[in-house]
C-alpha positions in Angstrom: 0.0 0.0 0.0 1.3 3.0 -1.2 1.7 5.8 2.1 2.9 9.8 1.3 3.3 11.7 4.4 2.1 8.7 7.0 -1.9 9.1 5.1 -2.9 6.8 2.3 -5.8 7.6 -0.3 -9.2 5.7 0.2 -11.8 4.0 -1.8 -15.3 3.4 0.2 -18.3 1.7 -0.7 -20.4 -0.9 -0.2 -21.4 -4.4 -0.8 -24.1 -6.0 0.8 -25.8 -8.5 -0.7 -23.4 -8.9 -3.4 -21.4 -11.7 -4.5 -17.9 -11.6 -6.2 -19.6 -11.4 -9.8 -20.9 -8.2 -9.2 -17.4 -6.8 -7.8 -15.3 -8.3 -10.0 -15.1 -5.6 -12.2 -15.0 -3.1 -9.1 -11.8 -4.7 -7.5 -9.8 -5.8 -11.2 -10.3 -2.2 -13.1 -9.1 -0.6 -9.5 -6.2 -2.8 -9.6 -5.1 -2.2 -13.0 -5.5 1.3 -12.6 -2.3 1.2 -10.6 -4.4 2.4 -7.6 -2.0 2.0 -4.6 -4.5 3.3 -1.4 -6.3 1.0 0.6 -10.3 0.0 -0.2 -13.1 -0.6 2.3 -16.3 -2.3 1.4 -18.7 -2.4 4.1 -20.6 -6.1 3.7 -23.3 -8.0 5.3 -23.8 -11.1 6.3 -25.8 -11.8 2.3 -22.5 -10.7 0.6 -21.3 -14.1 -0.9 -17.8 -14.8 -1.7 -16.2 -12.9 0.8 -12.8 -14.9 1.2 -12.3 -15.0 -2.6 -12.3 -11.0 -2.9 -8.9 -9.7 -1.3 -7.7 -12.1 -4.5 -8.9 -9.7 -6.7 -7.2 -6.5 -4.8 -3.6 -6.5 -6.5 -1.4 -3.3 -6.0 -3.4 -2.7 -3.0 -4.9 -2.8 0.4 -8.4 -4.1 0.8 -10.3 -4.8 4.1 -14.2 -6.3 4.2 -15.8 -4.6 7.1 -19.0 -6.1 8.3 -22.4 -3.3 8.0 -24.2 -3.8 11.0 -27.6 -2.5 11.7 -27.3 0.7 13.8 -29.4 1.6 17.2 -32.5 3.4 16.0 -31.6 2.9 12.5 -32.5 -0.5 11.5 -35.0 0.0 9.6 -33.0 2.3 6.8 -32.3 0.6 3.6 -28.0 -0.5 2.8 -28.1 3.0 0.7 -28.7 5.3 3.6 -26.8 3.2 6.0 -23.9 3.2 4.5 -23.3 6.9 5.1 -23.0 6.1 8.2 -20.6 3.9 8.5 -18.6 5.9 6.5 -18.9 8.8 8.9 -17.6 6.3 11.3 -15.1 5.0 9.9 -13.6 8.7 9.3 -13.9 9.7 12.6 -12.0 6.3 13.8 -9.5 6.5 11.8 -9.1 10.2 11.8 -5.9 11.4 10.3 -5.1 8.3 8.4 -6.5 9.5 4.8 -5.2 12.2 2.4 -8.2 11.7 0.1 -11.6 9.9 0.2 -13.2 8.5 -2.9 -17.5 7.3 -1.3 -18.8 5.1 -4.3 -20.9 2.7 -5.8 -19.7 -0.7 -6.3 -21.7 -2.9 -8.3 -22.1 -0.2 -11.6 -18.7 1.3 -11.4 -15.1 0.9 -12.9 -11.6 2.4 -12.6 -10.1 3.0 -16.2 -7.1 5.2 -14.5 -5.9 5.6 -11.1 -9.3 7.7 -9.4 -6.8 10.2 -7.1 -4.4 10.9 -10.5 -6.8 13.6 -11.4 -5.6 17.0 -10.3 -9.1 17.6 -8.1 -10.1 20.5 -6.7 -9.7 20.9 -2.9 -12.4 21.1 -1.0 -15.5 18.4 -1.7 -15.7 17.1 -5.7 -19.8 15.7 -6.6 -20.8 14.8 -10.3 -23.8 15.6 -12.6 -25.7 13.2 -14.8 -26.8 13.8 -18.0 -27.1 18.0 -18.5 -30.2 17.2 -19.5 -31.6 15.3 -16.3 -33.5 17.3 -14.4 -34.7 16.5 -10.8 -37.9 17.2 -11.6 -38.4 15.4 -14.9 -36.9 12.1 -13.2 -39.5 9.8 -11.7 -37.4 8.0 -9.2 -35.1 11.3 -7.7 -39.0 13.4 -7.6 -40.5 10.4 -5.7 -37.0 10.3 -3.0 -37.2 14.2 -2.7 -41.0 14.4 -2.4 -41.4 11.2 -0.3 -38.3 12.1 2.1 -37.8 15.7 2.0 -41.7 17.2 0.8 -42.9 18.9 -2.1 -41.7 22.3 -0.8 -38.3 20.8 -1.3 -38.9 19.0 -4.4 -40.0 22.3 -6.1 -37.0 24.5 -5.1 -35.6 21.4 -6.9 -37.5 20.8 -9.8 -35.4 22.4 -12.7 -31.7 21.7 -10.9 -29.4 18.6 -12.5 -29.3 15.3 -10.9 -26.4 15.6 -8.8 -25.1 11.5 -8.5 -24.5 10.6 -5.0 -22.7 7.1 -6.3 -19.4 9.0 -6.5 -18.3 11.9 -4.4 -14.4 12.6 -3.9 -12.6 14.7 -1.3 -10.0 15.5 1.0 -11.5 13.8 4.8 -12.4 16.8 6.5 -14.7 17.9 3.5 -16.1 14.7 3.2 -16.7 14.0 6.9 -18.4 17.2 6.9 -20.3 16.0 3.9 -21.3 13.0 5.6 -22.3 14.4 8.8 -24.8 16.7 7.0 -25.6 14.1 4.9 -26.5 11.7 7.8 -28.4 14.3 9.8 -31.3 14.6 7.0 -31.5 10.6 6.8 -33.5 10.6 9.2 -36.2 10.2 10.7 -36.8 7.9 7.5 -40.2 6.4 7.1 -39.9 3.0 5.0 -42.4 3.3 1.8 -42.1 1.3 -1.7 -39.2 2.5 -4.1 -37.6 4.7 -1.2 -34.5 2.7 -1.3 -32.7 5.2 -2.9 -33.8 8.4 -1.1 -30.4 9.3 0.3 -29.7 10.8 -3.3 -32.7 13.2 -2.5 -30.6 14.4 0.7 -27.2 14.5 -1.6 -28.8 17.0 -4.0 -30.7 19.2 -1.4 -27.3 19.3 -0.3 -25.7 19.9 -3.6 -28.2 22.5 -4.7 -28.5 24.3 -1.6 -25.2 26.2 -0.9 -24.7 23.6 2.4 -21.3 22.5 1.4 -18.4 24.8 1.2 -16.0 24.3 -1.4 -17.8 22.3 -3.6 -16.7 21.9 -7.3 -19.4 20.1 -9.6 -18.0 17.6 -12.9 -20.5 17.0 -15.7 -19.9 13.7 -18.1 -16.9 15.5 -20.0 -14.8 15.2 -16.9 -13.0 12.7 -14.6 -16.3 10.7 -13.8 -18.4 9.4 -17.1 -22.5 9.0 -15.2 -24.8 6.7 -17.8 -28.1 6.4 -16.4 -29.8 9.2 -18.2 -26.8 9.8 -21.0 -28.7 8.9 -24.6 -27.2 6.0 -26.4 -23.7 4.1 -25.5 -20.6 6.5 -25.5 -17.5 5.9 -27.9 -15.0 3.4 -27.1 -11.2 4.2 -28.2 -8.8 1.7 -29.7 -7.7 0.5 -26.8 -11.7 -0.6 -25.6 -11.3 2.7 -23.3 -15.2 4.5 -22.4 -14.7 8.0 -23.5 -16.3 10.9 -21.8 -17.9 13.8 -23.3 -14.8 15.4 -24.1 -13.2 12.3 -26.2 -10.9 11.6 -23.9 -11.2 8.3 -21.0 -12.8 8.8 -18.1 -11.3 7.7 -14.7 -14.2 6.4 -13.6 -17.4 4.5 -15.5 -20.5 4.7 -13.4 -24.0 3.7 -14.4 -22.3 1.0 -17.0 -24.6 -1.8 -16.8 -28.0 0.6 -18.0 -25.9 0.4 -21.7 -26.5 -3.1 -23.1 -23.4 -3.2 -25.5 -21.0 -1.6 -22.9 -21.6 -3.9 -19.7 -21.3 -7.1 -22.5 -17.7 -5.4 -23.5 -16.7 -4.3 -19.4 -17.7 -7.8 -18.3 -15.3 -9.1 -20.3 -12.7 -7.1 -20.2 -13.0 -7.2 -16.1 -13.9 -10.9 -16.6 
């Protein structure tokens, strides 16, 4: 594991209820990224295949820590959860990290080294699509109507969709991040397709001058977001996902909603 100044850059996400299929692609791309830092995936007791991923993890340090329902919070769904472990985890091991990289595991690869990008100090978030509105999108309405209220969805309506599947930093940002984050996850009251209703928080967040320092990347950046993108972006010579701009994005996210690209990532990350 590669240290600089006694702190090591970190990868955090989670993966419960996965099994090593659906991180494959995760833990290989970050290893042939040349990604040197350490990676922690919180799990649960449904994530199969636990003792073959550290096999995966070449060039650098990965630990499986267990995600364990929280006092008063056991009712919140793995996506809100998550959050705070993270926030945890920070506060532990304060003084440990130089940078923080919270993501998505299942829908996301590394095509270069996430921390090689010259980011912005402060807290780094990511837009979808320039044209996804909140308002337009069925799923982020229902998570800020159903969470947050229609008050809050309509000072939202016409703002981007601001992904909460990857959000970079240096730790103090991100803790602060996460301890905003966390404070507006609950109360949470469980109702049908609210699984994903800490995105609603991220963007009344996002969109509401809460975090200092905050730099926003569309898709011609670092971080290439699929979900709402039309079509299935250019490929260079080298089988490479291109970015808005032309040029390969650090990081895929969203991959498996384009048909032809998850067929090609799965085996390349096969």
């Amino acid at each position: 594991m590669k240290v600089q100044g006694g702190k090591t850059d970190l990868v955090l996400g989670a993966a419960a209820g996965y099994h090593l299929g659906d991180v494959r692609p995760f833990l290989v791309s970050l290893a042939r990224s040349g990604f040197q830092g350490e990676c922690v995936l919180f799990v649960s007791p449904t994530t199969r295949d636990q003792e073959r991923m550290p096999a995966l993890a070449s060039g650098f340090a990965l630990r499986l820590v267990p995600m364990r329902a929280l006092p008063g919070l056991e009712h919140l769904p793995c996506n809100a959860l998550r959050h705070f472990h993270a926030l945890n985890l920070l506060r532990r091991e304060a003084g440990r990290f130089s940078r923080v990289l919270l993501t998505d595991v299942r829908d996301v690869i590394f095509q270069r080294d996430p921390f090689a990008y010259a980011w912005p100090s402060g807290l780094n978030a990511v837009l979808e699509h320039r044209a996804a509105l909140l308002g337009d999108c069925p799923h982020n309405s229902l998570w800020v109507r159903g969470h947050l209220g229609p008050q809050a969805l309509d000072a939202l309506r016409r703002a981007p969709v601001s992904c909460s599947g990857t959000t970079l930093g240096d730790p103090e940002a991100v803790a602060d991040y996460l301890e905003k984050l966390t404070a507006l996850l609950a109360p949470y009251v469980p109702a049908p397709r609210m699984a994903g209703y800490d995105q609603a928080v991220h963007n009344h967040l996002v969109h509401g001058r809460s975090l200092p320092k905050l730099t926003l990347h569309d898709n011609s950046g670092p971080i290439l977001t699929l979900a709402s993108r039309p079509g299935e972006p250019a490929l260079d010579d080298q089988g490479d996902v291109l970015n808005d701009a032309g040029a390969p994005a650090l990081i895929v996210h969203q991959y498996d909603r384009k048909p032809g690209l998850f067929r090609h990532l799965r085996e390349k990350y096969a």
